[in-house]
C-alpha positions, 0 to 999 in steps of 0.5 A: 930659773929663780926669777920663775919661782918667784912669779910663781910661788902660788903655783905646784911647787909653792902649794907642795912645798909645805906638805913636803916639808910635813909628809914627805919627810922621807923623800927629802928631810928637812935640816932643821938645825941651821948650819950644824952645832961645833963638836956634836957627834956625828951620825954620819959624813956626806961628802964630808958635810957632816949630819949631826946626831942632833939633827938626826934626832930631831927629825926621827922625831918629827917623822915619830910625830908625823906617823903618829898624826895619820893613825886614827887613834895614835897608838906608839907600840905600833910604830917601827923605831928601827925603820923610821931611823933608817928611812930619815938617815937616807933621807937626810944623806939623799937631801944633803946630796941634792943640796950640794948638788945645786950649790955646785951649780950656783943655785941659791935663793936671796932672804928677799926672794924667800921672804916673798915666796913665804909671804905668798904662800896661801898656807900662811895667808887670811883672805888672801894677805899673809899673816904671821899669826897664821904662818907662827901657829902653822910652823910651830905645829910642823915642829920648827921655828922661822929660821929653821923653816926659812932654811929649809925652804932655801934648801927645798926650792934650790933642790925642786928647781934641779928637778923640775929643769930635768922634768921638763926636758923629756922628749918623745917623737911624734912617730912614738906617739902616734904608735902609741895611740895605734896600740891603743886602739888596735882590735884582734881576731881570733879564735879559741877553744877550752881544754877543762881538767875532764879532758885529762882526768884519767890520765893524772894519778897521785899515789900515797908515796906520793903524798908522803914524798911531798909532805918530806920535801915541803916540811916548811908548809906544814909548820904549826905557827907558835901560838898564845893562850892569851887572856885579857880584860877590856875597858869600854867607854860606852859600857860605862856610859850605858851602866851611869843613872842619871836622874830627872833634876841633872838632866833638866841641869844640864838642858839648862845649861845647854838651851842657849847654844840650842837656840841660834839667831843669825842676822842679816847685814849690809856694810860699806868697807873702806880699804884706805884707812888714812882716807876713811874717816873723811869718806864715812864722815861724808856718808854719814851725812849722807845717812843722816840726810836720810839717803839709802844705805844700800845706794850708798854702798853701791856708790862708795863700798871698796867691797866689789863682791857685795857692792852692787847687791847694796853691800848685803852680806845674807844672813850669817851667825856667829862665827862667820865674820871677823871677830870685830865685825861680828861683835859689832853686829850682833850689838845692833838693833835691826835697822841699826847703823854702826859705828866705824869697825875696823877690820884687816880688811878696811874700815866698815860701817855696818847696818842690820838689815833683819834678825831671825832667831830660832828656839830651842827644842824643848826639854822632851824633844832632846831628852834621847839626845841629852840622855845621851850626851850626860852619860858620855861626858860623866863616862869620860871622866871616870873612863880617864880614872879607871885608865890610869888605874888599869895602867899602874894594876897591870904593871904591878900585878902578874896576873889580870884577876886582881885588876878585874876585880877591882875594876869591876871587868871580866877575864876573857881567854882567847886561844890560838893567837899567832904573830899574825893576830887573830879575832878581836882585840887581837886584830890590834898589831900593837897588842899582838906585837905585845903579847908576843914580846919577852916581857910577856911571853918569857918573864910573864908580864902583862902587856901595857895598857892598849888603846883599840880606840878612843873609848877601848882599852885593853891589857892581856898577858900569856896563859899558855905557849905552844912552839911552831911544831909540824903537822902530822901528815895524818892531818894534811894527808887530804889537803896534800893529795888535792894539792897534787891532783890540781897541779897535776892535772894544770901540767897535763892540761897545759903539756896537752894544750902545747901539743895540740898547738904544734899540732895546728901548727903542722896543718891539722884541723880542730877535728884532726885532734879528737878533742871534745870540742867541735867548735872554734869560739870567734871573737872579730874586732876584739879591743883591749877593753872588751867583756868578750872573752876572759881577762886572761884570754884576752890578755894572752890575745894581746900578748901573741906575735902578729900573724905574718901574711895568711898565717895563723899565730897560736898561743896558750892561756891559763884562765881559771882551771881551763887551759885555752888554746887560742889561735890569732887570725889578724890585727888590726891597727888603731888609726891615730887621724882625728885624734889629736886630743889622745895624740897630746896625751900621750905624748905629756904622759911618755914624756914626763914618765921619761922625765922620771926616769932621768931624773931618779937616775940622775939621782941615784948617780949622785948618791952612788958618787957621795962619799957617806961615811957612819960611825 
């Protein structure tokens, strides 16, 4: 089984494997301190294996920074702390479970076996050779060091590996399969008729007891949510850059300034790499010589470049700029003149001898023809500054002040008062679930504070604070009186239709014909050789269709389907199965499919049982 990882560390579970460590913390955890600290308070016990607070914290973080890391403008207030602890505690419990689980079962991998798989991973590699630069940077970002990362992958493998062994011992028979594709492929007859609310519309009364009865028995469906008055101001980073005046002189500074990374030049080069640095200086002296002797670089390079994917093209690598090539490779090129041959350039990929084949450069636009853009870019980068300044003073106004009329004047911002904002938000800025969450916590709404300030996004922020208050309180019925009567009428009228359409199928069902039922339909609408995909009938009908028992011999199976407002009385004349010859591509298919969902199962239960059997014990 181990010997499977190795051979394949650049499979499924190596390209996962990462992400599983960053994203999905909450399915498994990572123990980021190697083997616990003596004497740290514990956050709980695991079959007596203990889970340190620190741990624990540690990886409450991690998933705060994770979370963070998704949101398009990353905003704390909107992150639930209570959840994210209790979300990463079981996930530490479920992790240590597991990993007990496979040390019982002598799972284990040797520092040489996860120095390998590390090494092999291509999140750690450049151009396809493992660099630890790469592999520090990524490990660092995840929030860890080696040791720490080298455990948790020994953790994580041994772990995957008892999962994978009960994924791939899922089992589903040949006959299971072959019903499954006949399901699939079956086709139905039959046949229905509609019974429309003005089939009983005479027959549905609802009086004003009636009303009155409901609105006492459903008190709770009329309750007027608490709501704020709220007032705020709003910092916007575009109205800044619209009010800044820019003159003629700081413009034509800033083309200036930015002319050079306007103009590009790209150059096109051919090289001869040498992978065998020991042996290269003795094969580019010899082509050297060669050069010299006036012998084509391009058949030279056919001849004796190590580089299989430009060689027979004369080592010609196209036309790139900057920032294409390794940074050696390119400084070196870019200070050749066209036709030029370099020096020896080493590179992590070899020794290269480089030559510029062609040098083609573009002009920068004129001052005129970008002036929009320039306009544009200034404002931006003048406003950011300011935008940063007028933040921060908006954040220590709005803590020292109990109101928003001194920050605005000062700032230069306006008031806007919205009304009618309930814990659910309502029109923007109170869209934001962090404002909302703010507005309506007790600082601001009993103690009066304003709220911090709120980042809507990169360039919006805003700060609001209660005005005025107003309690969950009822409706009168006056106000609901119509609403309520509605109500009624529509799910009156629905039981009557159905109670009617129950009827009417017994009534069938006793050998009436559909004009024994009086019924304002004269016709059976048919639908012959219906498939589960069809557009015929409605998706309810059709579900309903699909649903009803298969008729037994010349008998007709009846059932009854809410679509819409209608009630849709539907009679099943025949089914016909799916025939699974000449498809064995579907047969295949679904029996990976079954199998793996069989494969689940098994193992989340398997899961489970383990959790279930873990002594966990919390201070």
């Amino acid at each position: 089984m181990l010997q499977d990882i190795r051979e394949n560390a650049q499979g499924t579970i190596a390209k996962i494997v990462v992400g599983l460590l960053i994203v999905a913390l909450s399915m498994f955890g990572v123990d980021a301190i190697i083997g616990g600290f003596s004497g740290e308070p514990e956050v709980a016990t695991v079959n007596g294996e203990e889970i340190t607070e620190r741990q624990f914290m540690r990886l409450v973080q991690m998933e705060r920074q994770r979370r963070l890391a998704e949101m398009d403008t990353a905003d704390p207030s909107l992150l639930n702390d209570d959840e994210i602890r209790q979300g990463v505690l079981e996930a530490m419990v479920q992790e240590t479970v597991l990993t007990q689980d496979a040390a019982r079962q002598g799972l284990e991998l040797s520092d040489d076996d996860i120095d390998r798989l590390i090494t092999q991973m291509p999140q750690f590699q450049t151009e396809g050779v493992f660099d630890r630069d790469r592999f520090i940077a990524v490990i660092r970002n995840m929030g860890m060091g080696p040791l720490e990362f080298r455990d948790a992958m020994r953790r994580q493998y041994v772990v995957n590996q008892i999962r994978a062994g009960i994924l791939e011992s899922g089992l589903v028979s040949p006959q299971v399969t072959r019903q499954l594709v006949q399901i699939q492929y079956q086709t139905r007859d039959f046949r229905t008729f509609a019974l429309t609310p003005e089939t009983v519309a005479g027959q549905v009364k609802v009086t004003d007891r009636d009303v009155a009865d409901y609105y006492e028995d459903n008190a709770d469906q009329f309750m007027q949510p608490e709501r704020v008055e709220a007032a705020w101001i709003r910092l916007s980073l575009e109205e800044l850059a619209d009010s800044i005046e820019l003159s003629e002189s700081e413009l034509r500074d800033y083309y200036e300034t930015q002319a050079a990374t306007l103009a590009s030049e790209e150059r096109r080069a051919a090289h001869i790499l040498i992978e065998d640095v020991e042996e290269a200086e003795e094969q580019l002296g010899e082509i050297r010589q060669k050069l010299e002797a006036g012998e084509d670089f391009g058949e030279l390079a056919k001849a004796w470049s190590d580089d299989i994917s430009t060689a027979a093209d004369g080592g010609d690598l196209g036309y790139a700029g900057r920032g294409v090539f390794d940074t050696a490779f390119e400084d070196a090129m870019f200070a050749l003149e066209e036709g030029e041959v370099s020096e020896p350039v080493e590179t992590p990929y070899g020794i290269h001898l480089i030559k510029v084949l062609d040098v083609r450069s573009t002009d920068a636009p004129s001052f005129e023809e970008i002036r929009p853009r320039l306009e544009r870019e200034l404002a931006q980068e003048k406003a950011a500054d300011r935008y940063a300044e007028l933040r921060s003073r908006l954040s220590d106004l709005a803590y020292q002040e109990d109101n928003l009329t001194v920050p605005a004047e000062e700032l230069g911002l306006e008031v806007d008062v919205r009304p009618g904002v309930t814990r659910d938000g309502g029109e923007p800025p109170f869209n934001h679930p962090g404002l909302v969450r703010q507005l309506f916590s007790a600082d601001v709404l009993q103690d009066g504070y304003n709220t911090e300030v709120i980042d809507l996004d990169a360039g919006t922020a805003v700060v609001a604070r209660a005005r005025e208050y107003q309690p969950a309180a009822q409706q009168a019925l006056a106000d609901v009186r119509d609403q309520i009567r509605e109500q009624l009428i529509e799910t009156r009228t629905r039981e009557a239709l159905a109670e009617l359409g129950r009827d009417l199928i017994a009534r069938l069902q006793d050998g009436e014909s559909l004009a024994d039922l009086k019924v304002s339909v004269e016709n059976w609408e048919s639908y012959e050789g219906v498939t589960r995909a069809s557009q015929q009938a409605s998706r309810e009908v059709l579900e309903r269709a699909f649903e009803l028992p298969r008729p037994q011999g010349e008998a007709t199976t009846y059932g009854l389907a809410a679509a819409g407002e209608n009630q849709v009385v539907i009679a099943l004349d025949g089914v016909t199965d799916g025939d699974p010859e000449g498809r064995a591509q579907e047969l295949e298919q679904w029996e990976e499919f079954v199998s793996a969902q069989i494969a689940q199962r098994e193992y989340l239960a398997y899961r489970e049982l383990l959790r279930q059997q873990a002594e966990v014990e919390r201070p």
